[in-house]
TORKOL-4160 file (C-alpha; in steps of 0.2 Angstrom, whole numbers, padded with zeros to 4 digits, m for minus):
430
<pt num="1" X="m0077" Y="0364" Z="m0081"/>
<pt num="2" X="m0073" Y="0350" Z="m0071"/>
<pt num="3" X="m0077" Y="0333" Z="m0067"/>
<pt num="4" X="m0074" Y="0319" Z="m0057"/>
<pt num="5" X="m0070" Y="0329" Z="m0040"/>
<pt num="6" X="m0071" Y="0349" Z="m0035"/>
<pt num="7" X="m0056" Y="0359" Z="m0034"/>
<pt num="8" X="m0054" Y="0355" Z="m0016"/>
<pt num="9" X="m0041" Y="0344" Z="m0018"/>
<pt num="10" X="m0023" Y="0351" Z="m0009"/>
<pt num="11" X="m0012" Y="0352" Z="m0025"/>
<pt num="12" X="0002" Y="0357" Z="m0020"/>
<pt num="13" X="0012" Y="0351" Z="m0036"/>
<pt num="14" X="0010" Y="0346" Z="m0056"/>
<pt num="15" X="0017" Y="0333" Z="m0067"/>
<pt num="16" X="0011" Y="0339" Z="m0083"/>
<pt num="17" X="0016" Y="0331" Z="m0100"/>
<pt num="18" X="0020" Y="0344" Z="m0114"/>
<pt num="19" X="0016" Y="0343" Z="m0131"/>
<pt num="20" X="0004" Y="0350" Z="m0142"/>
<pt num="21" X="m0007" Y="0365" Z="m0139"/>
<pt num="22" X="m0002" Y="0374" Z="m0124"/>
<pt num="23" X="m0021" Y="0378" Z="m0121"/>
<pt num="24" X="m0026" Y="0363" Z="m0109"/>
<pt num="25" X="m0009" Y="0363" Z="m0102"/>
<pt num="26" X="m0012" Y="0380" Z="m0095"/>
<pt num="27" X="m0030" Y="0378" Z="m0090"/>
<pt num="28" X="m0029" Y="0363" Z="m0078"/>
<pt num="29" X="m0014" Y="0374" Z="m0071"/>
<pt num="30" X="m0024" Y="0389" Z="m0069"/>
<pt num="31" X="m0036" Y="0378" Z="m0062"/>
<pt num="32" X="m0026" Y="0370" Z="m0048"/>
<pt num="33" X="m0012" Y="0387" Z="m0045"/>
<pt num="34" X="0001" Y="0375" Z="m0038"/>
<pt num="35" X="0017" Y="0378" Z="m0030"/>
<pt num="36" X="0026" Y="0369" Z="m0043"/>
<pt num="37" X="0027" Y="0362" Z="m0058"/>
<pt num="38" X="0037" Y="0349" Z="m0066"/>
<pt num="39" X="0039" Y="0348" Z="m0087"/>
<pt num="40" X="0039" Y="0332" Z="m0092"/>
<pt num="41" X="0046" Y="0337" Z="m0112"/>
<pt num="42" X="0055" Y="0332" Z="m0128"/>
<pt num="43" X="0070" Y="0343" Z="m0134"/>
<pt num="44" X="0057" Y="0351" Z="m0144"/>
<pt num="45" X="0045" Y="0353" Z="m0133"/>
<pt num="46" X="0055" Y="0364" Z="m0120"/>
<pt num="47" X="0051" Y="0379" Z="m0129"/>
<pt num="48" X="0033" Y="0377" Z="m0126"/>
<pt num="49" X="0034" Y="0373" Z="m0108"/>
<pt num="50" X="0043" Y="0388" Z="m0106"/>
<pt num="51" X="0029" Y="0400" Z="m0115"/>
<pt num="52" X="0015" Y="0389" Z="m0107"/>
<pt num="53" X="0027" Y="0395" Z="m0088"/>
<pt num="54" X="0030" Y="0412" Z="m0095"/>
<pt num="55" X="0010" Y="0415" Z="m0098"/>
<pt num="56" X="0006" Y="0410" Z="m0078"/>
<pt num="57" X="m0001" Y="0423" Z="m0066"/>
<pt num="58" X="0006" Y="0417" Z="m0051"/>
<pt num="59" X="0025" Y="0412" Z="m0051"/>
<pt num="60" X="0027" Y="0394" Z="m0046"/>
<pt num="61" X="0044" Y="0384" Z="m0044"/>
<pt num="62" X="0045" Y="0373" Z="m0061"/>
<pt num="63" X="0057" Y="0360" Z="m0066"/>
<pt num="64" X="0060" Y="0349" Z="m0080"/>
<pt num="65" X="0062" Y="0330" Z="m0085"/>
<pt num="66" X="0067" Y="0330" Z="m0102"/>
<pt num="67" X="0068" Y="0312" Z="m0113"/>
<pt num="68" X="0076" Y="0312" Z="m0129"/>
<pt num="69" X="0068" Y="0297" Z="m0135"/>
<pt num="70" X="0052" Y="0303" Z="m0132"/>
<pt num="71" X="0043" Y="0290" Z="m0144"/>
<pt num="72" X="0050" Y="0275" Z="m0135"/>
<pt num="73" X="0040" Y="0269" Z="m0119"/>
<pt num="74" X="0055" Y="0260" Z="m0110"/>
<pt num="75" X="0066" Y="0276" Z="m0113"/>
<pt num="76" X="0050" Y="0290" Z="m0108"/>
<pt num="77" X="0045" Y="0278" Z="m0093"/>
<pt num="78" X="0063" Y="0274" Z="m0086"/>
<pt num="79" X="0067" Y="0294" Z="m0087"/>
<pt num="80" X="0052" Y="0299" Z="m0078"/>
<pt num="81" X="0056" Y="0283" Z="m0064"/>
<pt num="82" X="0075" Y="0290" Z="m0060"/>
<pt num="83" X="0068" Y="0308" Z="m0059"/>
<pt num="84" X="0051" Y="0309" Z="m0050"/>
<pt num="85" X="0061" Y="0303" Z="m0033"/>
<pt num="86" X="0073" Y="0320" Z="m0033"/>
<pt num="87" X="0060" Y="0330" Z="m0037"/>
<pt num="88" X="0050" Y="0325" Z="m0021"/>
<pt num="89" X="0066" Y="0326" Z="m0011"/>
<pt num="90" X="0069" Y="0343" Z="m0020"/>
<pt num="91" X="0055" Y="0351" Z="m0018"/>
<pt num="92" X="0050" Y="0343" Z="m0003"/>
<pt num="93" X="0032" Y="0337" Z="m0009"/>
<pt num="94" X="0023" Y="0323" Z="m0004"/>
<pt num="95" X="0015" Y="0310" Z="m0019"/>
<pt num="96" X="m0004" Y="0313" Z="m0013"/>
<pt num="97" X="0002" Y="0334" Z="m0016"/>
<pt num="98" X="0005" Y="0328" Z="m0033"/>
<pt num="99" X="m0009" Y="0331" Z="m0048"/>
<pt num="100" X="m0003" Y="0323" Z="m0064"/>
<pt num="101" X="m0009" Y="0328" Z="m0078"/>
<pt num="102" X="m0007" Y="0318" Z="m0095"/>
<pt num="103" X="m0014" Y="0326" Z="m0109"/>
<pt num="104" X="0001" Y="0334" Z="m0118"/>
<pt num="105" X="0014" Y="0325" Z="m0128"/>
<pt num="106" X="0016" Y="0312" Z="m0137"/>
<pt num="107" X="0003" Y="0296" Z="m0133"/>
<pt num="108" X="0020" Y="0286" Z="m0129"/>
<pt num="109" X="0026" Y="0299" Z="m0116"/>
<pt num="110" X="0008" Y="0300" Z="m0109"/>
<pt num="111" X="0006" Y="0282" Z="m0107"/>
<pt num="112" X="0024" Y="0282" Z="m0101"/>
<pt num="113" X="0017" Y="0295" Z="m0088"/>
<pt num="114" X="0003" Y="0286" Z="m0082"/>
<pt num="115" X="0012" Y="0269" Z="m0078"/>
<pt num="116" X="0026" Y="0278" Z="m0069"/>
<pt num="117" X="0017" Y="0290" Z="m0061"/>
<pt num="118" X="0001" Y="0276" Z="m0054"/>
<pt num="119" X="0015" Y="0269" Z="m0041"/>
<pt num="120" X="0017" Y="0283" Z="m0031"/>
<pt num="121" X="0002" Y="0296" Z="m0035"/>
<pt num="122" X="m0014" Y="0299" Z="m0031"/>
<pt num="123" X="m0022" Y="0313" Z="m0043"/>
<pt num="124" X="m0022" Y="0312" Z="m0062"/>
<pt num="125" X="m0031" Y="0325" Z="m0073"/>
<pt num="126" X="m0036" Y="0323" Z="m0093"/>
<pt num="127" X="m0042" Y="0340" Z="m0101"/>
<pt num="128" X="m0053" Y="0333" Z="m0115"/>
<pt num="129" X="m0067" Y="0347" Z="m0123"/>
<pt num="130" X="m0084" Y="0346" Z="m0130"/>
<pt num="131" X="m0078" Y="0356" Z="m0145"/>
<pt num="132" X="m0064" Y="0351" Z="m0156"/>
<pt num="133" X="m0057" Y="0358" Z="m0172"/>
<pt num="134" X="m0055" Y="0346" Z="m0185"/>
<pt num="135" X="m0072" Y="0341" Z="m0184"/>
<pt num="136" X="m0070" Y="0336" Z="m0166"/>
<pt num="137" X="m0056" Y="0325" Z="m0172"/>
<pt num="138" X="m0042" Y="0339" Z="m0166"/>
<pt num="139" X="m0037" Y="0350" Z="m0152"/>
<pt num="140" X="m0048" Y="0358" Z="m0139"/>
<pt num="141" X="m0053" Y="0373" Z="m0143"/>
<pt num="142" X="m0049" Y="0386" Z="m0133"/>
<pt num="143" X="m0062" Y="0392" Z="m0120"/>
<pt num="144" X="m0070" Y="0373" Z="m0122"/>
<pt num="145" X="m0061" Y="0362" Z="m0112"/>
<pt num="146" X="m0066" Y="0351" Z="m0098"/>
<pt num="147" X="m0054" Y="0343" Z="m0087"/>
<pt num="148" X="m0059" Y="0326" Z="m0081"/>
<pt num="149" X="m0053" Y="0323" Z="m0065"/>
<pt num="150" X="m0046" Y="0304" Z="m0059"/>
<pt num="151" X="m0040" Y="0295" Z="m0046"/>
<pt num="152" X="m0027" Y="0284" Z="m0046"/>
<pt num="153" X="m0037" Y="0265" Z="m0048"/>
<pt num="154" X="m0023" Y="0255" Z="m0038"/>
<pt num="155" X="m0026" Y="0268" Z="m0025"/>
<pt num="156" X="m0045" Y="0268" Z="m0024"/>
<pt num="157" X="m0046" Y="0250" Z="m0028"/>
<pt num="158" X="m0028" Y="0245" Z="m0020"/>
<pt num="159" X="m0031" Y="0233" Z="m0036"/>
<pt num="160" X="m0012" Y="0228" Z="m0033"/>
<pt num="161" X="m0012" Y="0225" Z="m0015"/>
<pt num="162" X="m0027" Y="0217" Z="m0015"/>
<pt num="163" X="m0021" Y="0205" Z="m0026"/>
<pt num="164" X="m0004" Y="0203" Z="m0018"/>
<pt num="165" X="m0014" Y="0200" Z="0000"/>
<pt num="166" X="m0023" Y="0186" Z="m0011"/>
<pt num="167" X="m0007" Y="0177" Z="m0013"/>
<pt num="168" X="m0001" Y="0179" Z="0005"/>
<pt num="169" X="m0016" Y="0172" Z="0009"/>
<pt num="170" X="m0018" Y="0157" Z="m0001"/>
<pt num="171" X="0002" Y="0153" Z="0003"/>
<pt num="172" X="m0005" Y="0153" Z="0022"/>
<pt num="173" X="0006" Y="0171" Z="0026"/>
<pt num="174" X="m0009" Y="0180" Z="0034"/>
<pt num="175" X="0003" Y="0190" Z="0045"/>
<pt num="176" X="0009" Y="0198" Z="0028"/>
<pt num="177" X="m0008" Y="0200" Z="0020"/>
<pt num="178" X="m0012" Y="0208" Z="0037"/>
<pt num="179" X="0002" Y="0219" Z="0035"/>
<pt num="180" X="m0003" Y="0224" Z="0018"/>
<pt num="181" X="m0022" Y="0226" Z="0021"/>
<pt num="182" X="m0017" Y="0238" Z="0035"/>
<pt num="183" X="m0005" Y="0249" Z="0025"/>
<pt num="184" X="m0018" Y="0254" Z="0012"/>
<pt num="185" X="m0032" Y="0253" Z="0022"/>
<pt num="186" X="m0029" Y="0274" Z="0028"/>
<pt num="187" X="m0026" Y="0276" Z="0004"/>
<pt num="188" X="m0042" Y="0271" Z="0002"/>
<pt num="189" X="m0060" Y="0277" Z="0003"/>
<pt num="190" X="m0066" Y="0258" Z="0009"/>
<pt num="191" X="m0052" Y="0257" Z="0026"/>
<pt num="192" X="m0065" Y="0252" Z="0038"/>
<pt num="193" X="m0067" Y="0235" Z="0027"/>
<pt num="194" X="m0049" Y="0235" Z="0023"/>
<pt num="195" X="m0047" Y="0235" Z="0041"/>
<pt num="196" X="m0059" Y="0223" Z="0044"/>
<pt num="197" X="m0052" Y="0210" Z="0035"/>
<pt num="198" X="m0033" Y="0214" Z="0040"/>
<pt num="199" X="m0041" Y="0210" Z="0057"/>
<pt num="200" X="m0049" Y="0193" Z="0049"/>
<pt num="201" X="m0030" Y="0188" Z="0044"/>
<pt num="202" X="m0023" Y="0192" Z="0060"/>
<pt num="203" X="m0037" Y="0181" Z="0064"/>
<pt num="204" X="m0034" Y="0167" Z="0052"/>
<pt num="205" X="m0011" Y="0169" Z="0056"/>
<pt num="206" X="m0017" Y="0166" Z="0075"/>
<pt num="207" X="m0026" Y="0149" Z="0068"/>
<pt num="208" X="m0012" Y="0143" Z="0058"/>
<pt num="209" X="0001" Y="0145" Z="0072"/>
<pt num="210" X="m0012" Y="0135" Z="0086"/>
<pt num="211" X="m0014" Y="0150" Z="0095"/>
<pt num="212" X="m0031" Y="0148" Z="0098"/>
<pt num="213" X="m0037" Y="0161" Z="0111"/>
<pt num="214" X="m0030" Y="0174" Z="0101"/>
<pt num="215" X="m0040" Y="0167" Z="0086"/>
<pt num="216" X="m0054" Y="0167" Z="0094"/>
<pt num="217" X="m0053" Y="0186" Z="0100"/>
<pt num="218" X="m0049" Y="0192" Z="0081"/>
<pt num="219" X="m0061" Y="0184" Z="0072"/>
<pt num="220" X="m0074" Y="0188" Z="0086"/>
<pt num="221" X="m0071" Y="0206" Z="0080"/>
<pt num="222" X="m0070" Y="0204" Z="0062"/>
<pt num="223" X="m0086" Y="0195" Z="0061"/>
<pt num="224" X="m0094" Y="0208" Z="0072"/>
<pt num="225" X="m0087" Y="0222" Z="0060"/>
<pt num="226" X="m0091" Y="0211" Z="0042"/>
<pt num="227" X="m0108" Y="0209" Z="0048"/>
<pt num="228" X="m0111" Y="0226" Z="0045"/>
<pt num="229" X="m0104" Y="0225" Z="0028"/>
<pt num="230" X="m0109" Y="0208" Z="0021"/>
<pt num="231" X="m0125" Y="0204" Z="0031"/>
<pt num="232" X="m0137" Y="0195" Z="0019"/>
<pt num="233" X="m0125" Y="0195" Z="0006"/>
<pt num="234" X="m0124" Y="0179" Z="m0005"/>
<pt num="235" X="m0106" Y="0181" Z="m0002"/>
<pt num="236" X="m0103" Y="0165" Z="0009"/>
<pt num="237" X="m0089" Y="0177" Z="0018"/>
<pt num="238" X="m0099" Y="0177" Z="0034"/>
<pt num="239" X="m0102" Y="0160" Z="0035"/>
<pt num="240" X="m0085" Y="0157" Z="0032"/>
<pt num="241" X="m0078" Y="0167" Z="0048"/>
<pt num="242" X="m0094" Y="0160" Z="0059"/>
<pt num="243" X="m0088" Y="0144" Z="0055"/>
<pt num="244" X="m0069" Y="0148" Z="0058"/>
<pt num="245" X="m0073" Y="0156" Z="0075"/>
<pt num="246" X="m0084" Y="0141" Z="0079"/>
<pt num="247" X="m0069" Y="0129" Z="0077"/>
<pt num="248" X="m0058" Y="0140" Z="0086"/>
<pt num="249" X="m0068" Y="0141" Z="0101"/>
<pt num="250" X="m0068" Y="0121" Z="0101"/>
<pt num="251" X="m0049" Y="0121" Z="0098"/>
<pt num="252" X="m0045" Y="0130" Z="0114"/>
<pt num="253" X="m0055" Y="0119" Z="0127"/>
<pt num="254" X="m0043" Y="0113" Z="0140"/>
<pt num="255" X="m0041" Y="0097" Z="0136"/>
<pt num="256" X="m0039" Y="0087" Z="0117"/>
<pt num="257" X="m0056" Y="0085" Z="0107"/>
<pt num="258" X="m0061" Y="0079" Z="0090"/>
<pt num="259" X="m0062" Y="0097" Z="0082"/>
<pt num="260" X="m0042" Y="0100" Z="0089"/>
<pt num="261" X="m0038" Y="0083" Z="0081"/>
<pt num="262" X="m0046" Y="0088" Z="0065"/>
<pt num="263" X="m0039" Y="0106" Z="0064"/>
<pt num="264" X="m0022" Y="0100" Z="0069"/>
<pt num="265" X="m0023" Y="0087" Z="0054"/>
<pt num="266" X="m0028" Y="0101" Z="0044"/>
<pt num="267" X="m0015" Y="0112" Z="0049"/>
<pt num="268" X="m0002" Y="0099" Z="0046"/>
<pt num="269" X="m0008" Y="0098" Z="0028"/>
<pt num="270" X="m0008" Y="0119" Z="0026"/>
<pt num="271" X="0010" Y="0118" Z="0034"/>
<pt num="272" X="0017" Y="0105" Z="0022"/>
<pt num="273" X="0008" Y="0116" Z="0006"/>
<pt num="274" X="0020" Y="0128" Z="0012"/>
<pt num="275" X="0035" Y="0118" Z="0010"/>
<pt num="276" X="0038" Y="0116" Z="0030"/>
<pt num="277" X="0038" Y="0096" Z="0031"/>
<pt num="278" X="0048" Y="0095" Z="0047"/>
<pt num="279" X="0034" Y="0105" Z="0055"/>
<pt num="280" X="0022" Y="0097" Z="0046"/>
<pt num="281" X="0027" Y="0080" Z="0053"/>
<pt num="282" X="0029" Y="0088" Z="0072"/>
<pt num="283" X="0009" Y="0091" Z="0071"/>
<pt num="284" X="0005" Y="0076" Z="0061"/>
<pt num="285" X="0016" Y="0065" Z="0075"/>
<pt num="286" X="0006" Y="0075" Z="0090"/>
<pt num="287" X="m0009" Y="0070" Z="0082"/>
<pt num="288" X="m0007" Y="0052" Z="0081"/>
<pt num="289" X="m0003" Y="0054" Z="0101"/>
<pt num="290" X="m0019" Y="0065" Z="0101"/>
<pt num="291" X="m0030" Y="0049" Z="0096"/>
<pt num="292" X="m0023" Y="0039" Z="0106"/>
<pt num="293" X="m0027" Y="0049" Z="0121"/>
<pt num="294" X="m0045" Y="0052" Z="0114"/>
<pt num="295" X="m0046" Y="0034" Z="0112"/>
<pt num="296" X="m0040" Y="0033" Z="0131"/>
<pt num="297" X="m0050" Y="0046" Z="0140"/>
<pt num="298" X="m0067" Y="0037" Z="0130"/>
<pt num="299" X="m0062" Y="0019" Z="0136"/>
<pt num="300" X="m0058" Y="0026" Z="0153"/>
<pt num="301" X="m0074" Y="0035" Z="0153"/>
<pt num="302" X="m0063" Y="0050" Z="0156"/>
<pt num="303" X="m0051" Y="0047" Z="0169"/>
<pt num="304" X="m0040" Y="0050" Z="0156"/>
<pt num="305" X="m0036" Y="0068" Z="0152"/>
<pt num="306" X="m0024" Y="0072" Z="0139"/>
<pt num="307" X="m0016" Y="0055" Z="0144"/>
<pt num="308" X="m0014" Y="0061" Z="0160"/>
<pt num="309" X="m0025" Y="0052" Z="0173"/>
<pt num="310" X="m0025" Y="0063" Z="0191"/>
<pt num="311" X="m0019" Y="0057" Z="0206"/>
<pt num="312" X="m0038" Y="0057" Z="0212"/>
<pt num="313" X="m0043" Y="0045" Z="0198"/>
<pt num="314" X="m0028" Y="0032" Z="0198"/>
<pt num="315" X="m0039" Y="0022" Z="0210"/>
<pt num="316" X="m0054" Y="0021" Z="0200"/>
<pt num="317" X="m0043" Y="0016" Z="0183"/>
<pt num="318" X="m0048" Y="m0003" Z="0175"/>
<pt num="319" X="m0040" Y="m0017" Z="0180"/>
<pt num="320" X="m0035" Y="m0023" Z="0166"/>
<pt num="321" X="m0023" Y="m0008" Z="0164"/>
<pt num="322" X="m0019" Y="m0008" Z="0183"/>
<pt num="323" X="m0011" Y="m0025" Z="0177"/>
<pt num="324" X="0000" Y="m0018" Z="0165"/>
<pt num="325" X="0019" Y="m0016" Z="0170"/>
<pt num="326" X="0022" Y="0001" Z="0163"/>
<pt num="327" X="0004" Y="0007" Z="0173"/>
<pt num="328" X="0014" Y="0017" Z="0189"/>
<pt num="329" X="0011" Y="0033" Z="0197"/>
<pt num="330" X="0026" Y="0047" Z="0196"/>
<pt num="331" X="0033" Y="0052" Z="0208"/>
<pt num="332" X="0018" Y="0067" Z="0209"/>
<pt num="333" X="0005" Y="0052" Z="0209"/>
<pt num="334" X="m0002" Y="0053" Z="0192"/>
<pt num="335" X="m0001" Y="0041" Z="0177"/>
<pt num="336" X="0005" Y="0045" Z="0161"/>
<pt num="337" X="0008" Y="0033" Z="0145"/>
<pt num="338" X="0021" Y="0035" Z="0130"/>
<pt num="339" X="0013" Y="0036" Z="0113"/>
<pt num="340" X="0015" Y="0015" Z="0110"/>
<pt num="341" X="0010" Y="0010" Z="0129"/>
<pt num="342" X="m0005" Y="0024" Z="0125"/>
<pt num="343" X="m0012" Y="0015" Z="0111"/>
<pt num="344" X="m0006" Y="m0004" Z="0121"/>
<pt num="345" X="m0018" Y="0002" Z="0136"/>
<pt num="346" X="m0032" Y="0006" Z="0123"/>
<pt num="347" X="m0028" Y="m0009" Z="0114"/>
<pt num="348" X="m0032" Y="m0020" Z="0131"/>
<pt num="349" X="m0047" Y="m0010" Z="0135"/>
<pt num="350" X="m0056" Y="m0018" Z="0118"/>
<pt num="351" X="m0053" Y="m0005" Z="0104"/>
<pt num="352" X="m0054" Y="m0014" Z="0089"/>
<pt num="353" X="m0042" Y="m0001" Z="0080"/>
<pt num="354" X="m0031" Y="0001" Z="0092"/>
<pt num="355" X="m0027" Y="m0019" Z="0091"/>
<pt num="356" X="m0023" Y="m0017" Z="0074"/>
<pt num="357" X="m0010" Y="m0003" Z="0080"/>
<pt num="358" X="m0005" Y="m0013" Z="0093"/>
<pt num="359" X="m0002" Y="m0028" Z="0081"/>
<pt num="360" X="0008" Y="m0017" Z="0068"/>
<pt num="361" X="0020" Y="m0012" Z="0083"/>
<pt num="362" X="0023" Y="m0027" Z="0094"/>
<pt num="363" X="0026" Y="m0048" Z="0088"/>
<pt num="364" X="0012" Y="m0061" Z="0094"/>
<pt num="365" X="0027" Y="m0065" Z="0107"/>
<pt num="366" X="0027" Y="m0047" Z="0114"/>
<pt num="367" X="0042" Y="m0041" Z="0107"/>
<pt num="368" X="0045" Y="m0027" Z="0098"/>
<pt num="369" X="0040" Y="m0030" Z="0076"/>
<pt num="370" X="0058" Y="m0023" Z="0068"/>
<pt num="371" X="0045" Y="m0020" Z="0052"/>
<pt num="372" X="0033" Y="m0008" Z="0061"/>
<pt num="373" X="0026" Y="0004" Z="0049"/>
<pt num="374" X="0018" Y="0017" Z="0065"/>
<pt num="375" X="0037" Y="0017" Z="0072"/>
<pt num="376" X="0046" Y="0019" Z="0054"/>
<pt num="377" X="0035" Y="0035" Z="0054"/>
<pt num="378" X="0036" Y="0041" Z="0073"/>
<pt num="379" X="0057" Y="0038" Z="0074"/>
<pt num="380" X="0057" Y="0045" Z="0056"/>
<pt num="381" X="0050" Y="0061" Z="0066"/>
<pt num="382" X="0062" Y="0059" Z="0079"/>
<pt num="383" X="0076" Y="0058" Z="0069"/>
<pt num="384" X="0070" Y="0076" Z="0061"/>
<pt num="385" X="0082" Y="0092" Z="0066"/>
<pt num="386" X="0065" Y="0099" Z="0075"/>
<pt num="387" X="0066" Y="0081" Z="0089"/>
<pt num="388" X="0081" Y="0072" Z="0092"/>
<pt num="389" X="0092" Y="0070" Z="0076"/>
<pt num="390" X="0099" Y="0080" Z="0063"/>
<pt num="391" X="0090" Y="0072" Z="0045"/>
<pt num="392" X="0078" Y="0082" Z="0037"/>
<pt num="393" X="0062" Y="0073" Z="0036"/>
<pt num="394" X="0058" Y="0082" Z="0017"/>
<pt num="395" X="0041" Y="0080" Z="0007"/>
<pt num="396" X="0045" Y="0059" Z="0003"/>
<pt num="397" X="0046" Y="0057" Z="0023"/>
<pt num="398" X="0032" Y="0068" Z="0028"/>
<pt num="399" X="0021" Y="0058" Z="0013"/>
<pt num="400" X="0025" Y="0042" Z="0022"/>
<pt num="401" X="0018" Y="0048" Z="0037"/>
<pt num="402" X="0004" Y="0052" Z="0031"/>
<pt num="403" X="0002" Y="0034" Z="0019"/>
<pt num="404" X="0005" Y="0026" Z="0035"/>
<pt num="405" X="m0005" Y="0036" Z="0046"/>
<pt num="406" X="m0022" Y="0035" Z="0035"/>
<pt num="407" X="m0019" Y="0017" Z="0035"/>
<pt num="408" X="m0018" Y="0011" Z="0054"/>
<pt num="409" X="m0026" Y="0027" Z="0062"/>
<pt num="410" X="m0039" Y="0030" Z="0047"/>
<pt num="411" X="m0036" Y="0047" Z="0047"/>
<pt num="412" X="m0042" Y="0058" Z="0029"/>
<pt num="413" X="m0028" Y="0065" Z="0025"/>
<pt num="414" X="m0031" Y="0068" Z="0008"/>
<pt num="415" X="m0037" Y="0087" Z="0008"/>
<pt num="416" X="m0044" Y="0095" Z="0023"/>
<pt num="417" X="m0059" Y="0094" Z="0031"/>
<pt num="418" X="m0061" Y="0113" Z="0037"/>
<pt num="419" X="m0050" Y="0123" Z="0022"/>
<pt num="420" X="m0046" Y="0140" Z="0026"/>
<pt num="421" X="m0056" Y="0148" Z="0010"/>
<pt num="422" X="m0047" Y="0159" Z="m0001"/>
<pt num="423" X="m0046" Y="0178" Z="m0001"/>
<pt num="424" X="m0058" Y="0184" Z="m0013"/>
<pt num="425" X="m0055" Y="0200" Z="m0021"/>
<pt num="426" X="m0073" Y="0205" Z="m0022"/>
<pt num="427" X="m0073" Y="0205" Z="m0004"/>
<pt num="428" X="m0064" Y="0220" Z="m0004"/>
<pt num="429" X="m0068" Y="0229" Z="m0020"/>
<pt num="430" X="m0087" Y="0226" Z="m0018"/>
């Protein structure tokens, strides 16, 4: 009798621990006729393995792996480890070929057996019996046995790689929980939603590198496909990736917006969790020049785009800026402020916070403040091997940033305001 799943299965060899009665041994055997089978046996087992092979039908290949310290785990398990590759490679098997059955030997080389044997196979068998001898305490008795057929659980549940895509995740490194989610998506019976959520990393790796578009696209498909899955759920998954699409599509407008400036502050933060600083301060550095902008192009009701006011608008610009000496056209007609003459313009304009900036940067007689807390942090950048210099701006420098940009540009840079969520594993186990 068996259970668990029919005979169907493609066997084409067994692992079978020996020890004991030969009777389940030779029943799961008879059961699956493989090609080959491989003894896992003690010194004094080998006899038996060789009067369980001697009473076979059919004439498979066999080999053996033989431990002499067969009541030690480490010994059993590393003996099994060194010789289950080379017979593979022998044999020329594949490990989803493989049926392992544990219910001979000892209980230390079966549980030696089983931890080996989970990394690479698919298949594992237990012949257990509704009678036993010994009042049901012993053997099974011959005729009554029942062989319990199992998968392998990191297989069917991928409990492993679901857990090491968890911790790709939560560092940020969704290209590698991609890359594992895809791997055992085709190992699994759940590789649609295994798929599904490898497409929702791609997803969440184009966010973190500012690639927007592609973002958008990804987690398009991954919501269409999770829908399916999760719809009316109390998961909170779905809302997550609506709200992440959401953002996305805001981040890849043309020109700068309050949702870029947040997600790029975000993303700054995320980047410095993984120990990145110098990149960290390269997108907290942008966005102080992003506010600034934003601060322009809403003063200037617009003519102001990116900082970058157009050749057609440069005679409609205020006068109070056209009075400024660093307000010129380029040489292709538009004009375009540095970060400080940004936030000087916007400053002149009225904007309260900007004055405040303005006052940090420049003396009450115009001339530049040697103390300026907004240029210690922007020439600390500068200075960084990613701009100009060749110093490491570390996690001290970056924090300074920070402590100085929170305090003259009011940004919330104690935690983020749109967190990626973390990979649950119920997501995929469900």
């Amino acid at each position: 009798m068996t259970t668990g799943q029919t005979q169907d299965t493609a066997i084409t060899a067994a692992l079978v621990a020996v020890g004991g009665t030969p009777a389940p041994i030779l029943h799961v055997l008879r059961q699956y006729r493989p090609k080959h089978v491989w003894y896992f046996c003690s010194v004094g087992s080998r006899p038996l393995a060789d009067e369980i092979h001697a009473q076979l039908d059919w004439h498979p290949d066999r080999d053996f792996i033989e431990v002499a310290r067969f009541e030690e785990l480490g010994p059993c398990y590393l003996e099994l480890r060194k010789a289950i590759p080379g017979l593979l490679k022998k044999w020329r098997v594949e490990p989803d070929q493989v049926l392992v059955d544990y219910t001979g030997g000892t209980k230390t080389m079966s549980a030696a057996l089983v931890l080996a044997a989970v990394e690479l196979f698919q298949h594992f068998s237990y012949v257990g019996g509704e009678q036993r001898d010994k009042g049901g305490l012993g053997i099974v008795l011959d005729g009554k046995a029942r062989t319990l057929y199992q998968g392998n659980p990191w297989r069917e549940l991928a409990i492993r790689e679901i857990e090491r895509a968890k911790d790709l995740w939560d560092a940020c490194q969704f290209e590698a929980a991609a890359q594992v989610l895809c791997q055992v998506a085709p190992r699994v019976p759940t590789r649609l939603r295994f798929e599904a959520f490898a497409e929702l990393a791609e997803g969440m790796a184009a966010r973190h590198r500012l690639d927007f578009h592609t973002a958008k696209s990804r987690l398009h498909n991954a919501l269409g496909r999770l829908r399916l899955m999760f719809e009316g759920k109390p998961s909170g998954l779905l809302e997550f990736v609506h709200a992440s699409l959401k953002i996305c599509e805001e981040c890849a407008a043309t020109s700068a917006n309050d949702a870029l400036l947040r997600e790029l502050l975000d993303n700054a933060l995320r980047t410095a969790r993984q120990g990145r600083y110098e990149d960290a301060a390269a997108r907290l550095y942008r966005a102080i020049e992003m506010q600034g902008q934003l601060w322009l192009a809403e003063a200037t009701n617009g003519l102001f785009v990116n900082g970058r006011c157009s050749p057609k608008n440069v005679p409609n610009i205020p006068e109070q800026l056209r009075a400024l000496p660093f307000c010129k056209p380029d040489e292709e007609g538009s004009i375009k402020f540095a970060l400080e003459q940004t936030f000087y313009a916007v400053a002149v304009l009225g904007k309260e916070q900007a004055k405040r900036i303005v006052a940090d940067l420049f003396l009450p007689d115009g001339r530049r403040n040697p103390q300026s807390l907004l240029r210690a942090a922007t020439e600390k950048r500068n200075a960084s091997i990613l701009a100009h210099g060749v110093l490491p701006i570390g996690k001290d420098g970056f924090e300074q940033m920070k402590q100085i940009t929170e305090q003259l540009l009011g940004f919330d840079l104690q935690r983020e305001a749109n967190p990626i969520q973390p990979l649950d594993p119920d997501w995929l186990l469900v």
